[in-house]
C-alpha positions in Angstrom: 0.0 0.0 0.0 1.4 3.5 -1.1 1.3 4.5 2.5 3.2 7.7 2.1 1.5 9.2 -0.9 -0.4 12.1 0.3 -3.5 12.6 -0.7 -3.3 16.4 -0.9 -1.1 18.9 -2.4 1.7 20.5 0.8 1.0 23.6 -1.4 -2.7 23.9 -0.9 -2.0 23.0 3.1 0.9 25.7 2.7 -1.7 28.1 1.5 -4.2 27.2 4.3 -1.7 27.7 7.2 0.4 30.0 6.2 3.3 27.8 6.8 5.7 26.9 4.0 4.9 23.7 2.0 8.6 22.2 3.1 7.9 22.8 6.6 7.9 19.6 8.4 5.4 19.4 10.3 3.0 20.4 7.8 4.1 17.7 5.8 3.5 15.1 8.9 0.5 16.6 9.6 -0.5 15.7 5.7 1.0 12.2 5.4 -0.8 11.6 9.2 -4.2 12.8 7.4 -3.4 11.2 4.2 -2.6 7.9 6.2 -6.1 8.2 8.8 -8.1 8.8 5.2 -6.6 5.1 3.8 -7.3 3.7 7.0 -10.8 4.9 7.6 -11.5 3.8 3.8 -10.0 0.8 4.1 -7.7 1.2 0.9 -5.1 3.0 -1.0 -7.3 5.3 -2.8 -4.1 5.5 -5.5 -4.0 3.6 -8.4 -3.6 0.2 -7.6 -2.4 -1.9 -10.9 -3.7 -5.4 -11.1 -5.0 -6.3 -7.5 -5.8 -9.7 -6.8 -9.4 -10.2 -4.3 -11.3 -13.3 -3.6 -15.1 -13.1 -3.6 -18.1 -14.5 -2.5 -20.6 -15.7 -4.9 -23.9 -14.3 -3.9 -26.1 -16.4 -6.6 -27.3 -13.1 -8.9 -25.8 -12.1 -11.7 -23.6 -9.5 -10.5 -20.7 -8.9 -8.0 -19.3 -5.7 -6.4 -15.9 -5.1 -6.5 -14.6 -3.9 -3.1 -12.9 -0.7 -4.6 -14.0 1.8 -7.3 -13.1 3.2 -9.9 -12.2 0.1 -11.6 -9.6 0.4 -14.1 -9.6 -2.7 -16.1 -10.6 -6.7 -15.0 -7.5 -8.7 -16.1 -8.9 -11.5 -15.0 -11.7 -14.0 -13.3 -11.1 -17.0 -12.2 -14.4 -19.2 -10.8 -13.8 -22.2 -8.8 -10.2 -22.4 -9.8 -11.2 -21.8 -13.7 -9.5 -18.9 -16.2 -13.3 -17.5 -17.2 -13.2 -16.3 -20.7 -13.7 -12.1 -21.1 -17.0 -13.1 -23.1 -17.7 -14.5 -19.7 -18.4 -11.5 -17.9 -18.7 -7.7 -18.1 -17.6 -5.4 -15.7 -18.4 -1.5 -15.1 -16.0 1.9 -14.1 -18.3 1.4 -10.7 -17.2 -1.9 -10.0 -19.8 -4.0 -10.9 -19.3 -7.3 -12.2 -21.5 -8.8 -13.7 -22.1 -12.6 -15.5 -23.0 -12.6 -19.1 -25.8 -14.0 -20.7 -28.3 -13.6 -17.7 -25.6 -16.2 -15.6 -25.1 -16.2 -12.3 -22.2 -16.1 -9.9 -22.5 -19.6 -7.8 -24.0 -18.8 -4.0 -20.6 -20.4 -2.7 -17.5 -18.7 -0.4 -14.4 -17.8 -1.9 -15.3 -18.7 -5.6 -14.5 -16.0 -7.2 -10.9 -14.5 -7.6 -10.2 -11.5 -9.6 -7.2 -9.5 -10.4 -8.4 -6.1 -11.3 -7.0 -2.1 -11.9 -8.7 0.4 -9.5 -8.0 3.7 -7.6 -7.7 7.4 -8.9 -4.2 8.5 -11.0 -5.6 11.8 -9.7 -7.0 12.0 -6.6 -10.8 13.3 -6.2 -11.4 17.2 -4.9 -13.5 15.7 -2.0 -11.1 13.1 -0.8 -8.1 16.3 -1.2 -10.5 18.6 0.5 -11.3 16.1 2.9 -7.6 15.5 3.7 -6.3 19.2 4.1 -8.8 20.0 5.8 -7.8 17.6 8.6 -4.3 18.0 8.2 -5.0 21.7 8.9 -7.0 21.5 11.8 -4.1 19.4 13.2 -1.5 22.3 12.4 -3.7 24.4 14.8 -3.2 21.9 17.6 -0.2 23.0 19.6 1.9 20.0 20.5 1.9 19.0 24.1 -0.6 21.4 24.9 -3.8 21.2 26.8 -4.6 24.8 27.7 -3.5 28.1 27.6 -4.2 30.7 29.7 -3.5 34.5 29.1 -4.5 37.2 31.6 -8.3 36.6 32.4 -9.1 34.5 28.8 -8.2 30.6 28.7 -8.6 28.2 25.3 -8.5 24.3 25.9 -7.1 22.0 22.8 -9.6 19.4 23.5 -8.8 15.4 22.4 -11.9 16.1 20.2 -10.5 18.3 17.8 -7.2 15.6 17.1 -9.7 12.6 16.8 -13.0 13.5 15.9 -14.2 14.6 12.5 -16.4 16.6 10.2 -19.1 15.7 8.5 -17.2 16.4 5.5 -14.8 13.5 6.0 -17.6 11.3 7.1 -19.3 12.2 3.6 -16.1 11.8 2.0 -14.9 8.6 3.6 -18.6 6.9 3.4 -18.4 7.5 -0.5 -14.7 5.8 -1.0 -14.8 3.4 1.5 -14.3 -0.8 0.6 -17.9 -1.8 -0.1 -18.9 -4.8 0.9 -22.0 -7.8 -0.5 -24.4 -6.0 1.9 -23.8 -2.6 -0.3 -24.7 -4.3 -3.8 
């Protein structure tokens, strides 16, 4: 996994904060909220070239691949079996679906495809999403709990390191691994 990729441009967290874009804990701050996005998503989000997943057949005539966009299917192989490409048909969303009205057998671990997915460019909401939270984490002095000056007093609270917006739920909710139950 392309764990150090961020997911945001250091110039556009630069531009936020004020701080230059080689400074290093901005760029910390951006790999931490590049690395809590993969993490909460359950995936790269980066192109992924020719990933290999094992599926369970659910007896309909389509599958969902965990992780959109796909790319390309190189492969399908059921029960152990190279499938043909006139065998199936697969969509950018990740849908994968049996031709000629077949159906995927309602068996575990049938179903093993090697597949391209993930972004070459990453999506404004997941970038937005990610500077945003790598920002709010530059304004959290290190080792700090409160401040207090003459008669005013600010507290850094834990919520504002852990908890998040309902941007980056949105955001993460939309790219995260989907599952059978979401098909």
């Amino acid at each position: 996994m392309a764990t150090d990729y961020y997911l945001a441009d250091p110039a556009e967290l630069a531009t936020l904060t004020g701080k230059p874009a080689a400074d290093e804990r901005l760029l910390l701050e951006l790999r931490n909220a590049s690395r809590r996005f993969r993490g909460a998503v359950g995936h790269p989000v980066n192109l992924v070239v020719e990933d290999e997943v094992t599926l369970d057949g659910n007896g309909r005539e389509s599958l969902l691949l965990p992780v959109w966009p796909t790319v390309d299917v190189h492969s399908v192989h059921l029960d152990g079996v190279l499938l043909d490409e006139s065998g199936y048909e697969w969509s950018d969303a990740g849908v994968l679906r049996r031709s000629g009205c077949g159906r995927w057998p309602d068996r575990l671990r049938c179903v093993r495809v090697v597949y391209t997915h993930g972004w070459a460019t990453i999506p404004e909401d997941i970038a937005e999403a990610v500077l945003d939270k790598a920002a709010t984490m530059m304004r959290i002095p290190r080792g700090v709990a409160s401040k207090a000056v003459g008669g005013q007093s600010v507290t850094y609270g834990v919520q504002a390191a852990i908890g998040v917006t309902d941007q980056w739920q949105t955001t993460v909710d939309r790219h995260k691994i989907r599952t059978a139950g979401d098909a």
